[in-house]
C-alpha positions as CSV (number, residue, x, y, z in Angstrom):
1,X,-14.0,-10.6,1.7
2,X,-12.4,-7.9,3.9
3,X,-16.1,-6.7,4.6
4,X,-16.0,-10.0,7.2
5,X,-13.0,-9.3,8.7
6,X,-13.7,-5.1,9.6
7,X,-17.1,-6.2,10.7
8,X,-15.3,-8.6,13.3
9,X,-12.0,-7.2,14.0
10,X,-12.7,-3.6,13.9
11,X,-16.6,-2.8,14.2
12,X,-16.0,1.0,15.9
13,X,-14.6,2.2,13.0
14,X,-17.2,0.9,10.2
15,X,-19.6,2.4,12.7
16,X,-18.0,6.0,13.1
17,X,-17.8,6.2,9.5
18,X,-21.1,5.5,9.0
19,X,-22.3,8.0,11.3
20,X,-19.9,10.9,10.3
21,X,-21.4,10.2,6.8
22,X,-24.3,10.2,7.6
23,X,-24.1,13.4,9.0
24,X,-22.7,15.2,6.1
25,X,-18.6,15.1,7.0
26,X,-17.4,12.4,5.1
27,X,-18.5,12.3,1.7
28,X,-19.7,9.8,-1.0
29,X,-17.2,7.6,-2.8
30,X,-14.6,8.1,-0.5
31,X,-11.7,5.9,1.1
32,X,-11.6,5.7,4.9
33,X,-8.6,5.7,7.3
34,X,-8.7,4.5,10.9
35,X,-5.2,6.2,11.7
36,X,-5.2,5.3,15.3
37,X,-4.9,1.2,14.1
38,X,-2.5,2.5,11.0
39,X,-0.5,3.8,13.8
40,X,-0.8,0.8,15.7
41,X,0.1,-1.5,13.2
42,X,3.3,0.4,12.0
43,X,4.2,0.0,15.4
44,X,3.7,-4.0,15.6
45,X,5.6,-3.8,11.9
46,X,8.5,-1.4,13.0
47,X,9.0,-3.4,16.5
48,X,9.1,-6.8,14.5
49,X,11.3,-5.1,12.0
50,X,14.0,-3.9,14.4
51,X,14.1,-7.3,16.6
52,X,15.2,-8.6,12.8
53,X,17.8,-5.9,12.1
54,X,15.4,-5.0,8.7
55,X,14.8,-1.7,7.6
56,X,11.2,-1.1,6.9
57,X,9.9,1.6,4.4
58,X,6.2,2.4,4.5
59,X,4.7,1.8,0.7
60,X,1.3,4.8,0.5
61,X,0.2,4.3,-2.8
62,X,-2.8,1.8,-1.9
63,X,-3.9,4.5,0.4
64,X,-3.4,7.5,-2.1
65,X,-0.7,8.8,-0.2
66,X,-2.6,10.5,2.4
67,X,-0.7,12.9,4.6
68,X,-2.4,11.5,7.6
69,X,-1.5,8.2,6.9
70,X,2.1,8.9,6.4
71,X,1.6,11.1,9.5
72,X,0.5,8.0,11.7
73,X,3.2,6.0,10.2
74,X,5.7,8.2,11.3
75,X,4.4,8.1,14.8
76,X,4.3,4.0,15.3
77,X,7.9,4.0,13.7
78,X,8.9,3.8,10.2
79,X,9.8,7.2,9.3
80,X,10.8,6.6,5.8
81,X,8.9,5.4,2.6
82,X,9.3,3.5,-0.9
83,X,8.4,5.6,-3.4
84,X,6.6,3.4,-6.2
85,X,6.9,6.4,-8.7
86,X,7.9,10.2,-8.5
87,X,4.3,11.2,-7.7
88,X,4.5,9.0,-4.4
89,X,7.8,10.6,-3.8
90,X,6.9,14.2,-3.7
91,X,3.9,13.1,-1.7
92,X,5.2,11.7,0.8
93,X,8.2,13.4,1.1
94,X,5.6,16.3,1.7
95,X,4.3,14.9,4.4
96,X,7.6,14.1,5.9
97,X,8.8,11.1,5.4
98,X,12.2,10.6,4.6
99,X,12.6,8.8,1.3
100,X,14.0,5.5,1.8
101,X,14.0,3.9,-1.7
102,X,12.8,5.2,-5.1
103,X,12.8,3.7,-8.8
104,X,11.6,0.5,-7.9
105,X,8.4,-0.4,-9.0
106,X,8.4,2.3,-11.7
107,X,12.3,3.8,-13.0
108,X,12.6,7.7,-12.5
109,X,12.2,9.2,-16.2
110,X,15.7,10.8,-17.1
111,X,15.0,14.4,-16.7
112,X,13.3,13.7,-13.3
113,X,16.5,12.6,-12.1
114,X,17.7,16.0,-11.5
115,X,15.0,16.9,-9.0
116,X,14.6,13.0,-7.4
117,X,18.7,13.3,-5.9
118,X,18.5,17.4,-5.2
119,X,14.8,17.1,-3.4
120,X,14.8,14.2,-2.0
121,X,18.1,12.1,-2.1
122,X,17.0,9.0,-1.6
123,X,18.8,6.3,1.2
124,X,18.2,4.2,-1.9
125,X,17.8,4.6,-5.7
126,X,16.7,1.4,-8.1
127,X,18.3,0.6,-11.6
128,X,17.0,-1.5,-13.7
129,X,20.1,-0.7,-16.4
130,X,23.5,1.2,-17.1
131,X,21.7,4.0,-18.8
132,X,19.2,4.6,-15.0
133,X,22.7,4.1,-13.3
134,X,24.4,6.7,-15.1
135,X,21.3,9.2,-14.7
136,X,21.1,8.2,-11.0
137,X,25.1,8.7,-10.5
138,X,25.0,12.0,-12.3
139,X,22.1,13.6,-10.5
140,X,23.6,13.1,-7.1
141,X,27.1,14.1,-7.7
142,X,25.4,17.1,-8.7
143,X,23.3,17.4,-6.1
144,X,27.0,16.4,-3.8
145,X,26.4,13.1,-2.4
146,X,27.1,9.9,-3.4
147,X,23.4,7.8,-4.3
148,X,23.8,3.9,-3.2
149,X,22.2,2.2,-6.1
150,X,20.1,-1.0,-5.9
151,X,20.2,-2.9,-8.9
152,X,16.8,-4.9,-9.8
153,X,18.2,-8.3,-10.8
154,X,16.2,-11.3,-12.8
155,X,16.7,-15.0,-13.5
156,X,14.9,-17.8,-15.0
157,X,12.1,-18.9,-13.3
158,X,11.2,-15.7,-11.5
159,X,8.0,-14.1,-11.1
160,X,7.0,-10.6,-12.5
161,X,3.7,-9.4,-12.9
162,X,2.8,-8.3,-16.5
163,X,4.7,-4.8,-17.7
164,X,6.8,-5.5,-14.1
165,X,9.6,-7.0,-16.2
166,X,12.9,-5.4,-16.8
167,X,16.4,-5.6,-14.7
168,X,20.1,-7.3,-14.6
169,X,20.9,-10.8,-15.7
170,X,20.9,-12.2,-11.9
171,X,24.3,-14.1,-13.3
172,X,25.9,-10.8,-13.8
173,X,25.5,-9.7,-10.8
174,X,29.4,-9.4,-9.9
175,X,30.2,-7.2,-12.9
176,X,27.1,-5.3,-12.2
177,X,28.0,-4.1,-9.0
178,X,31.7,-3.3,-10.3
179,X,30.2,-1.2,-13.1
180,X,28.3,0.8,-10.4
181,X,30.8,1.6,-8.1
182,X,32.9,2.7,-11.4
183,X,29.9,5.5,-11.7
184,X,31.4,9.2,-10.6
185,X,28.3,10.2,-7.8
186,X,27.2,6.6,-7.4
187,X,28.0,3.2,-5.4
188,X,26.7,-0.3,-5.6
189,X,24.6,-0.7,-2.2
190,X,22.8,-3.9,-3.4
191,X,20.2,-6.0,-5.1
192,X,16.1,-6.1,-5.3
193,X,13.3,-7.7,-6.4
194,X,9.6,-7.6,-6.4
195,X,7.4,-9.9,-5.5
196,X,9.7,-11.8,-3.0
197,X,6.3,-13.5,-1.0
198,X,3.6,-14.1,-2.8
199,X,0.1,-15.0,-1.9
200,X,-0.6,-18.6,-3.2
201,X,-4.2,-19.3,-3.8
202,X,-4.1,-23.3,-4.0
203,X,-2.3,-23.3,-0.5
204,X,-4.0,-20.4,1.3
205,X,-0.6,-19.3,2.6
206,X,1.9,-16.2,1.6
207,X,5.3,-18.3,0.2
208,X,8.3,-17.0,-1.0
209,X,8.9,-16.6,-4.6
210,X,12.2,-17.9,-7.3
211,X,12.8,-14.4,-7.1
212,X,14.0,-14.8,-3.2
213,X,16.1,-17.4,-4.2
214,X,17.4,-15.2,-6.8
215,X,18.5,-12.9,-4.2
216,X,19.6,-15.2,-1.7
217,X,21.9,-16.9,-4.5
218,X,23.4,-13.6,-5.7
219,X,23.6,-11.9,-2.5
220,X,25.9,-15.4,-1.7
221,X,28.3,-14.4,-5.0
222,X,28.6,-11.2,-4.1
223,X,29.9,-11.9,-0.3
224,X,32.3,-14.6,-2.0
225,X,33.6,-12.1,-4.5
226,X,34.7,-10.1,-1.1
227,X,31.8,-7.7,-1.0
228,X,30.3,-7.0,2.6
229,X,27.1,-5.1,4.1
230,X,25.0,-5.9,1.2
231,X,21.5,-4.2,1.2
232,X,18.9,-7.0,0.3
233,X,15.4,-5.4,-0.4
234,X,12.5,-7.9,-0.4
235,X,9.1,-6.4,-1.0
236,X,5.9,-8.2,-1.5
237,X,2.6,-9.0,0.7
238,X,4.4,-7.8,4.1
239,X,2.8,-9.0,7.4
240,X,4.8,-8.7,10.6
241,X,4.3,-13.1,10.7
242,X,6.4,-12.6,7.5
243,X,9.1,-11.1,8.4
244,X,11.1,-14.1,9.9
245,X,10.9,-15.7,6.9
246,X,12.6,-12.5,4.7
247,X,14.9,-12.2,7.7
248,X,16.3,-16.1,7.2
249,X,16.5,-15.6,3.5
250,X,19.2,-12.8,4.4
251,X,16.9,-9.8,3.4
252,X,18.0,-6.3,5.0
253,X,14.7,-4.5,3.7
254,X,11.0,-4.8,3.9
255,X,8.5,-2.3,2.4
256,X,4.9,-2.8,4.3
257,X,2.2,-1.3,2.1
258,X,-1.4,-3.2,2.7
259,X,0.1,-5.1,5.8
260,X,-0.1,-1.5,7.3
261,X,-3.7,-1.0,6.5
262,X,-4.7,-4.9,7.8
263,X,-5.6,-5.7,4.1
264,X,-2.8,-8.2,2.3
265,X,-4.4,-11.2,1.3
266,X,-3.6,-13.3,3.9
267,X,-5.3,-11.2,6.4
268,X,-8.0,-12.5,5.1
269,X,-6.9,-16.2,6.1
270,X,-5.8,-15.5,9.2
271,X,-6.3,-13.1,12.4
272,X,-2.9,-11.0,11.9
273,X,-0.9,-8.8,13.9
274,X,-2.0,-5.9,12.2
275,X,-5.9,-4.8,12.4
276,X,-7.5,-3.7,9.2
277,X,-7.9,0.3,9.0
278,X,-9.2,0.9,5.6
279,X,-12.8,0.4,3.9
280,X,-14.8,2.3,0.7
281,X,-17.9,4.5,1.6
282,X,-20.5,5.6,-0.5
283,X,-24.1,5.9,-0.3
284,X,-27.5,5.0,-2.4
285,X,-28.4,7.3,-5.0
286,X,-32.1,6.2,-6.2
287,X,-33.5,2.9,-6.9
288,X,-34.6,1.1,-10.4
289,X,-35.3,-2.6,-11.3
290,X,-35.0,-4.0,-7.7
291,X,-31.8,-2.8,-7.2
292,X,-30.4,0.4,-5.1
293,X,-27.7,1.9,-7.2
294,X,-25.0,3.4,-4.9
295,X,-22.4,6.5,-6.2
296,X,-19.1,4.9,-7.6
297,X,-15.9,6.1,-9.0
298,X,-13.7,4.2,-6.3
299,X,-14.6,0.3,-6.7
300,X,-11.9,-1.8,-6.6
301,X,-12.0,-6.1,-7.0
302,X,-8.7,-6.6,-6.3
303,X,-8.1,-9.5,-8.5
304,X,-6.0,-12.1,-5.6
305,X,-8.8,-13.7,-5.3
306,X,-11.4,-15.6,-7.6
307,X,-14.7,-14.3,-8.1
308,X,-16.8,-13.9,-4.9
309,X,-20.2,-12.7,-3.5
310,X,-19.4,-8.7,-3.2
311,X,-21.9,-7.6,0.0
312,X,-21.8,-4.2,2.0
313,X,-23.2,-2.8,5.2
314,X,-26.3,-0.8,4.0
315,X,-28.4,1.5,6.5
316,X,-29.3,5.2,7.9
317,X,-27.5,4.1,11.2
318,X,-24.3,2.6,12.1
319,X,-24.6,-0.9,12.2
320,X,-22.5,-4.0,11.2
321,X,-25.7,-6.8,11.8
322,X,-25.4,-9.2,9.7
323,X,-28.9,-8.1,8.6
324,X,-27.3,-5.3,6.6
325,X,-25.4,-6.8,4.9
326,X,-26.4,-6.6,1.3
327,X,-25.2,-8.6,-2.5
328,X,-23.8,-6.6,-4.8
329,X,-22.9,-6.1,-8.3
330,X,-20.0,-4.1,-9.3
331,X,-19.1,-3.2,-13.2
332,X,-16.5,-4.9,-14.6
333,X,-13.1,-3.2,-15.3
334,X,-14.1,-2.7,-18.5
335,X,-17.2,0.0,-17.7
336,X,-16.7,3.1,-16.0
337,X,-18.2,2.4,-12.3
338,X,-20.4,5.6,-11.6
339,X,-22.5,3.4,-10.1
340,X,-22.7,-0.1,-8.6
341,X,-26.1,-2.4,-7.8
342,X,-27.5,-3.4,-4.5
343,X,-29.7,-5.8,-4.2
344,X,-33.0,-4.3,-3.1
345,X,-35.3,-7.0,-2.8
346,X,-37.1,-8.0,0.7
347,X,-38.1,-6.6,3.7
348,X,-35.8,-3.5,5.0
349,X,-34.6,-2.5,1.4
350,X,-32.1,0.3,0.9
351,X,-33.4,3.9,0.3
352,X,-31.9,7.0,-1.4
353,X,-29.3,8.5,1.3
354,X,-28.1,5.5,2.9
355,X,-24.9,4.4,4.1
356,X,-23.2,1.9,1.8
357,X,-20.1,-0.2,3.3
358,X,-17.2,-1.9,1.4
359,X,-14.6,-3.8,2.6
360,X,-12.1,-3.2,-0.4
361,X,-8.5,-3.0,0.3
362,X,-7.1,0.0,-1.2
363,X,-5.6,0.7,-4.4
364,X,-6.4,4.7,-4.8
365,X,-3.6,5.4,-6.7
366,X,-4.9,3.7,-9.8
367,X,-8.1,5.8,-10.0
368,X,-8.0,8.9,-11.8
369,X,-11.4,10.2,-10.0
370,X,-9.5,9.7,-6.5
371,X,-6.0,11.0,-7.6
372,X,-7.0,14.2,-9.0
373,X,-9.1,14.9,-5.2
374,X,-7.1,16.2,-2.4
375,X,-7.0,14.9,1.2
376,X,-9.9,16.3,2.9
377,X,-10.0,16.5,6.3
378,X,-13.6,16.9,8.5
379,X,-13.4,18.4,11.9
380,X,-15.8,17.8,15.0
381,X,-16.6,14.6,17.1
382,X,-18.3,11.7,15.4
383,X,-21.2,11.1,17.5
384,X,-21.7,7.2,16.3
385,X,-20.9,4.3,18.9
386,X,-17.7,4.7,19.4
387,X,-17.2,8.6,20.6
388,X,-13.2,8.0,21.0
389,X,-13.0,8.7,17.6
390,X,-12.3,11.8,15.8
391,X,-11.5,13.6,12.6
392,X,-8.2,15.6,12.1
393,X,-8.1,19.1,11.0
394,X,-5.4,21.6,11.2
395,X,-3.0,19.6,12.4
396,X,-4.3,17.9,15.4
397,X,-4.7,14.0,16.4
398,X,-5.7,11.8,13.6
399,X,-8.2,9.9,13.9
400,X,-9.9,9.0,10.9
401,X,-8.8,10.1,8.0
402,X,-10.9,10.4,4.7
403,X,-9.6,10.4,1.0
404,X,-12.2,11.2,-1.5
């Protein structure tokens, strides 16, 4: 489904990538950034962000945390990140983003603690109990600052994803926030959630979840129990149309992940803001049975949406013709995906070598194959359509950016 919208909304890049493949600097199975949009849409989100008074942190870990990404974040405005575990922390505080909020998705394991407050001392740290309080608290006073603690709140009727569960009885929250401000190295700064918008698939539309109204309803009990400048973090399929919406429901915080890259669901839906600035390259290994079987390791269906008619852009040259486009059939979950099947039937059929086109939106960080491969970075012009583009190497301009 995002094949259709890069082919329309952002054809120079499919075709740079094709041709830097093509000749031998990007390589098979490999995730593709166009940083130049990535830095244009952190811009549109960041701009939209501050006219709101909301604090945006950039979420990396659909992207694989790439260095260049965070790089071209950093220059269209958001200079800080959520960390959705301690390996996206070190990451990306690497690359030098400030680390805006940590422990929420995943907690910080207890003798992480120590090294999350002295390395990176987070703007803000999420608990989902006492006991993470406590380690939080007693990690920064040792590192000498006082950590402002979030605390992840539930309530009946809220959404969580399966194994997302966990947090403070929204009812609580009152005595919760006492109990962290009683904590020797740590303060109550607020309350969080996750998802707060949600793509629905009946309507077509991104709607806010219980869960907002869990916040919205606590964040009201706490500001009649006297407490003032309460942090409201709001995550969940962030576009810059949404951010009115988190805005009126009092939120203080928004964390952009796939709106940054042009891939949330609804971007799909509609012509957003942000232009999409990721897509999966690979290429045909050998043919058998009527089908071209391209390299794998990176395939991702992300599940949002039912079961559709997976195509990519197959050639030897750039293209995005409609004539290249090609079905395809991609192993289930359940196999390991060293390869997937192209249809190779008809005139004009794929051959070993070519160019093969995906228009997933990133989720690197849940493939081993992709975690354990560094950022590489491929230096010369790309001499494909669109010459404006480049690669970065050594530290210069960003222009495409390749994980693999």
């Amino acid at each position: 489904m995002f094949l259709d919208v890069l082919r329309r909304r952002n054809p120079a890049f499919i075709e740079a990538a094709m041709a830097l493949h093509q000749q031998g600097k990007i390589p098979a199975n490999a995730y593709v950034l166009d940083l130049d949009t990535v830095e244009r849409n952190a811009r549109v989100l960041a701009d939209e962000a501050t006219r709101l008074g909301l604090k945006a942190f950039a979420m990396t870990k659909q992207v694989g945390r790439s260095s260049s990404f965070c790089h071209a974040v950093k220059r269209g405005g958001i200079d800080r990140a959520v960390a959705v575990d301690m390996a996206c922390a070190r990451a990306t505080h690497k690359a030098g983003l400030k680390l805006g909020h940590l422990g929420h998705l995943q907690q910080v394991a207890r003798h992480e603690a120590a090294a999350a407050a002295k390395t990176f001392a987070p703007d803000y740290w999420t608990v989902f109990n006492d006991s993470k309080a406590e380690e939080a608290a007693v990690a920064a006073k040792a590192a000498g600052y006082t950590q402002g603690l979030l605390a992840r709140i539930r309530a009946e009727g809220d959404t969580f994803y399966r194994g997302h569960e966990g947090g403070y009885d929204a009812a609580d929250v009152t005595a919760v926030a006492d109990r962290l401000d009683a904590l020797d190295g740590g303060r109550f700064a607020g309350i969080t959630t996750f998802p707060a918008l949600l793509f629905d698939q009946a309507t077509r539309k991104v709607l806010p979840t219980h869960n907002l109204s869990t916040l919205a309803k606590a964040a009201e009990i706490l500001a009649k129990s006297g407490r003032k400048d309460i942090e409201i973090n709001a995550p969940g399929t962030t576009s810059a149309v949404m951010l009115q919406a988190l805005a009126d429901a009092g939120a203080t915080q928004c964390e952009p992940g796939n709106g940054l890259h042009g891939t949330t669901a609804l971007h799909v839906m509609e012509d957003l803001p942000e232009l999409p600035a990721v897509l999966y390259l690979t290429e045909v290994s050998h043919l058998a049975g009527g089908k071209a079987y391209c390299l794998g390791g990176g395939f991702y269906i992300d599940p949002i949406f039912p079961d559709y008619d997976v195509k990519a852009l197959v050639g030897a040259e750039p293209t995005v013709a409609a004539i290249a486009l090609r079905s395809v059939e991609v192993p289930p979950p359940s196999a390991i995906d060293y390869y997937a099947m192209i249809d190779a039937t008809g005139s004009s059929a794929p051959k070993p070598g070519d160019t093969a086109v995906f228009g997933f939106r990133g989720q690197a960080f849940r493939h081993p194959c992709l975690r354990r491969r560094c950022l590489r970075h491929f230096d010369g012009p790309a001499e494909g359509r669109d010459h404006r583009k480049r690669v970065w190497c050594d530290g210069r301009l960003a222009r495409l950016g390749v994980m693999s």
